[in-house]
C-alpha positions in Angstrom: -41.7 24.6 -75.7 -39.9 27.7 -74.3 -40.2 28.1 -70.2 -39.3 31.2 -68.2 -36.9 30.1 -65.5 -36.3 33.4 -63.4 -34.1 34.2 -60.9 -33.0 37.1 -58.4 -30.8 37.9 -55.6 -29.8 40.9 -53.6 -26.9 41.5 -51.4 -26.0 44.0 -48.9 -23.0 45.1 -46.9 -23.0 46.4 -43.9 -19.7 48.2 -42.7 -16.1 46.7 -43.6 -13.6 47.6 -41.3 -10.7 46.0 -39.9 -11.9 43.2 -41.8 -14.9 43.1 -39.4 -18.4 43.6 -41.8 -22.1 41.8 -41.9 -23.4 40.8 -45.3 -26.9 40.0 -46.0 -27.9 37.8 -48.7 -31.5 36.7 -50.6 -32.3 35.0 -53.7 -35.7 33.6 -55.2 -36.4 32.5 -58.3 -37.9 29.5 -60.0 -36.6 25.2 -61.5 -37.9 22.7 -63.8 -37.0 19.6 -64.8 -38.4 18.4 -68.0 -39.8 14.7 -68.5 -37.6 12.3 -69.2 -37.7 9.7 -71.9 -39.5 7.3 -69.8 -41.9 9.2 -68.4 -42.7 10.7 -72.2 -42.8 7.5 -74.0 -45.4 5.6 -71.7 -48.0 8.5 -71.8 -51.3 9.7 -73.4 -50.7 12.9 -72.2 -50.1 15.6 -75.0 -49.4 18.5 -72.2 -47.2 16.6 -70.2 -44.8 19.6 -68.8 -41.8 20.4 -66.9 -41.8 19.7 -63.2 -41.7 22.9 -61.5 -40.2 24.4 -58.1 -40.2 27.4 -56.6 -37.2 28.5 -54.2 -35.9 31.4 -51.6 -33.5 31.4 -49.1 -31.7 34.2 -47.1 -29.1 34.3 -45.1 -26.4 36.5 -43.3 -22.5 36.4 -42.8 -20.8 38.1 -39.8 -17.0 38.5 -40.2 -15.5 38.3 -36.6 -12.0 38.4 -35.0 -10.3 40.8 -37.0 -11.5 39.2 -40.3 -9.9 35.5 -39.2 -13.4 33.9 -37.8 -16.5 33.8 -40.5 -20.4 33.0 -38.8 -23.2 32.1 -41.5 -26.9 31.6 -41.3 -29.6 30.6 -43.8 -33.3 29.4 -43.9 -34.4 28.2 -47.3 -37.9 27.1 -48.7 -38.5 25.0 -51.2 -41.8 24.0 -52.9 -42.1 21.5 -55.5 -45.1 21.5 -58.0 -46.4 19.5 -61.2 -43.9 16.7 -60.2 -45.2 13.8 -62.7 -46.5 10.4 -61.8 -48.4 7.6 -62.9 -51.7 8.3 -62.2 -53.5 4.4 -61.9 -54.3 5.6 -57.9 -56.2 8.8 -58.8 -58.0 8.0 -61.7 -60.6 11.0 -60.3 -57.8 13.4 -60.8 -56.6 13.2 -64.3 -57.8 11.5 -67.3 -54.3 10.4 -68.3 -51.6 8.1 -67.5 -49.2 10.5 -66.0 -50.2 13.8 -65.0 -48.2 16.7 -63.5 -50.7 16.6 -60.4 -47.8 15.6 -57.4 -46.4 17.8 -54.8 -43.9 18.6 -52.4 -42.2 20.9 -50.1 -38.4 21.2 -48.1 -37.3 24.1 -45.8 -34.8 24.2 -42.9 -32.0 25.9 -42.0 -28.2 26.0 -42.2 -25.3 27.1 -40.0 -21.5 27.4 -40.7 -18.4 28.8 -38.3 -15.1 29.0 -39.8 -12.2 30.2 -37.8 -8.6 30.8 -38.9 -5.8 30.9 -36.4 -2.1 31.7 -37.4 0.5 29.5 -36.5 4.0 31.3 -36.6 5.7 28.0 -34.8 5.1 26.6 -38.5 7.0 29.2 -40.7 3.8 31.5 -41.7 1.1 28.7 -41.6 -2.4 28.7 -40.3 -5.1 25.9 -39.0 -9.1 26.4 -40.6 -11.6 25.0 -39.1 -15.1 24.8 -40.5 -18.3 23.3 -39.0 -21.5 23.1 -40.4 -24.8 22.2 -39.3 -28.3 21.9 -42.1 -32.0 21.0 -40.0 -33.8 19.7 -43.1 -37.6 19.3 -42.9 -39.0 17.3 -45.9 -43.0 17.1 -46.5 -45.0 15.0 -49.4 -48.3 17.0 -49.8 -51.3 15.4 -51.4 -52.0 14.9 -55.4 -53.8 17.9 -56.8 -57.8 17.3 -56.5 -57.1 14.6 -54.0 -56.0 13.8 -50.1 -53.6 11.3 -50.7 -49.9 10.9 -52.0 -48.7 8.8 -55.0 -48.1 5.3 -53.4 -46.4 3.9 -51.2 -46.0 7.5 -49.9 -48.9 9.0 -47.7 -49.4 12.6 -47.3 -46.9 14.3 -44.3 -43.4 11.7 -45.3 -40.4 12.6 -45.7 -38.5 12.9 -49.3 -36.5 9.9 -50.0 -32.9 10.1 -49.2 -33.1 13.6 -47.5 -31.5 13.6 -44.1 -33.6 15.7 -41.4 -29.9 16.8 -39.7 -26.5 16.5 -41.2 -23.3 18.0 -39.7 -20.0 18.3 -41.2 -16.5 19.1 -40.4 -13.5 20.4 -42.2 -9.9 21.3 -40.3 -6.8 22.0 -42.3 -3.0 22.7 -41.3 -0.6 24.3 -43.3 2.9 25.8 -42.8 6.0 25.9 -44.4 6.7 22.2 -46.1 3.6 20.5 -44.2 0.0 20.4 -45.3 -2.6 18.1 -42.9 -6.5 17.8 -43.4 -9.1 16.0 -41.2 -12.8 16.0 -42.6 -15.9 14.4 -42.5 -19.4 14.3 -41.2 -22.5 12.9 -39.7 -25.7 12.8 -41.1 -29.3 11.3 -39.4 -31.2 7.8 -40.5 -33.1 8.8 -43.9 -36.1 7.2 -45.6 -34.9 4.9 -48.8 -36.3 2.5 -51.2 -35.6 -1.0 -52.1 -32.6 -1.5 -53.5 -33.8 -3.8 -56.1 -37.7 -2.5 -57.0 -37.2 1.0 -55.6 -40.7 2.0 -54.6 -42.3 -1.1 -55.9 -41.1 -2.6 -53.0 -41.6 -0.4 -50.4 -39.9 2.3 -48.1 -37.6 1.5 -45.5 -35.7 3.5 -42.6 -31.8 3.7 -43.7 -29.8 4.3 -40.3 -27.6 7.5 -39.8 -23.9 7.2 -40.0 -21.0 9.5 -39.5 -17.8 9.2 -41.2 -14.4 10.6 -41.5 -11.1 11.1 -43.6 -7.4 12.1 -43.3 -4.7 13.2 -45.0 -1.3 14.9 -45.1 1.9 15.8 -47.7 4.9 17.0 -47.4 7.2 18.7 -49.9 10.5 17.2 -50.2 11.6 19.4 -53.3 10.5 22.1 -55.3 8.2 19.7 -57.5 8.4 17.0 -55.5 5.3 16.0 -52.8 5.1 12.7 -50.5 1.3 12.6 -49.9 -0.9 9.9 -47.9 -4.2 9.8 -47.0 -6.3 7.6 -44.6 -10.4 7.2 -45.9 -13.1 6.2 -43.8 -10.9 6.6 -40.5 -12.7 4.7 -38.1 -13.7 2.1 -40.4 -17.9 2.3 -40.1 -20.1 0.5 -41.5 -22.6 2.3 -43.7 -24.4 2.7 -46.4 -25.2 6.2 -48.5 -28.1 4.5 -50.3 -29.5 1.8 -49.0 -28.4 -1.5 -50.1 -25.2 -0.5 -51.4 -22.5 -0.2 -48.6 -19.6 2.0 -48.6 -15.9 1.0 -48.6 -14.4 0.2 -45.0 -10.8 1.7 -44.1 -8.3 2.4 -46.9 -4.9 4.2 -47.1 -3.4 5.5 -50.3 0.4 6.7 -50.2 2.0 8.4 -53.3 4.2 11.0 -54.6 3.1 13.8 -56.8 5.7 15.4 -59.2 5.2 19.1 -61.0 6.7 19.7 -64.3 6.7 22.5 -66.3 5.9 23.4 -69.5 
């Protein structure tokens, strides 16, 4: 089977001066995901087909300061159709065991600063900063021909494992010998499934967590770099996917050598 999968995006700039423009962006265009192995070999279904998702987003950049600060904005909208599932529940909407009768829908919002400041005390160097901040609002809409969603969902949860806010944070020193980083971010309580018998066993809140790293080098030669880095910072306690928690606080100390060819 041969499926169209289009795509398109525009782009427009307004003014560049100085370093100092506005671009505006869109895109729209169409996803599938075909059945998997599973899903094909327990099914009567001869027209099982691709799930399907529509998308658009658009967004604009505003280059401030001289070029040396960046502002970005985007919405998006997501809509997800013929997602496949077992159809036992809604025997009233399909006459097979899986059907691609499912549905969904994501759209929110993202905003990113990044500023650049020049350091001359450091031989030519420079500290970034980027923040971001994405609202996410998930929705699971009801099974075609029917008013409820594919158990143990009901119609108006969220997606699985889709944060409804998640910040981040990235800063970054260089200059002359000296390179530092300090990242990480934050993210809101999710919905998850058991660990063990996924959504045979029911969904449960995962709580929100925030969680950061850091890292520096330092170039003692030409090829030669003394690097170390610091992971999970503060040393929380969390877990990405429910049931599986992360690593506490670990260090890593090195050097790296370049050779040439």
């Amino acid at each position: 089977m041969v499926s169209a999968n289009p795509k398109v995006s525009a782009l427009w700039l307004v003014g560049a001066t100085a370093g100092i423009y506005t671009k505006v962006r869109g895109s729209a265009g169409t996803g599938i995901r075909p059945p998997d192995a599973f899903e094909i070999a327990y099914t009567d279904n001869p027209s099982l087909a691709p799930e399907r998702s529509k998308s658009f987003d658009a967004g604009v950049e505003q280059a401030l300061f001289d070029g040396r600060g960046l502002a970005e904005a985007t919405v998006f909208f997501n809509n997800y159709d013929d997602l496949i599932i077992a159809t036992g529940s809604f025997s009233g909407s399909s006459q097979y065991r899986t059907d691609n009768i499912s549905n969904a829908r994501a759209r929110g919002f993202e905003l990113a600063g990044t500023a650049r400041v020049p350091l001359n005390a450091l031989g030519g160097g420079s500290l970034q900063v980027r923040v971001g901040y994405t609202r996410l609002a998930t929705e699971i809409l009801a099974v075609d021909q029917s008013g409820s969603a594919p158990p143990p969902f009901v119609v108006g949860d969220r997606l699985v494992r889709r944060p409804d806010h998640q910040f981040s944070a990235d800063v970054l020193l260089s200059g002359g010998r000296l390179s530092a980083f300090f990242q990480g971010g934050a993210r809101s309580s999710v919905r998850d499934v058991d660990p063990s018998f996924g959504t045979f066993g029911g969904l449960y809140d995962a709580p929100g967590y925030n969680v950061w790293n850091a890292g520096a080098s330092w170039t003692l030669w030409s090829r030669l770099q003394l690097f170390g880095r610091v992971t999970n910072l503060f040393d929380r306690d969390y877990e990405e996917s429910l049931g599986y928690p992360a690593l506490g606080r670990s260090a890593m100390v090195g050097l790296r050598v370049a050779t040439s060819r």
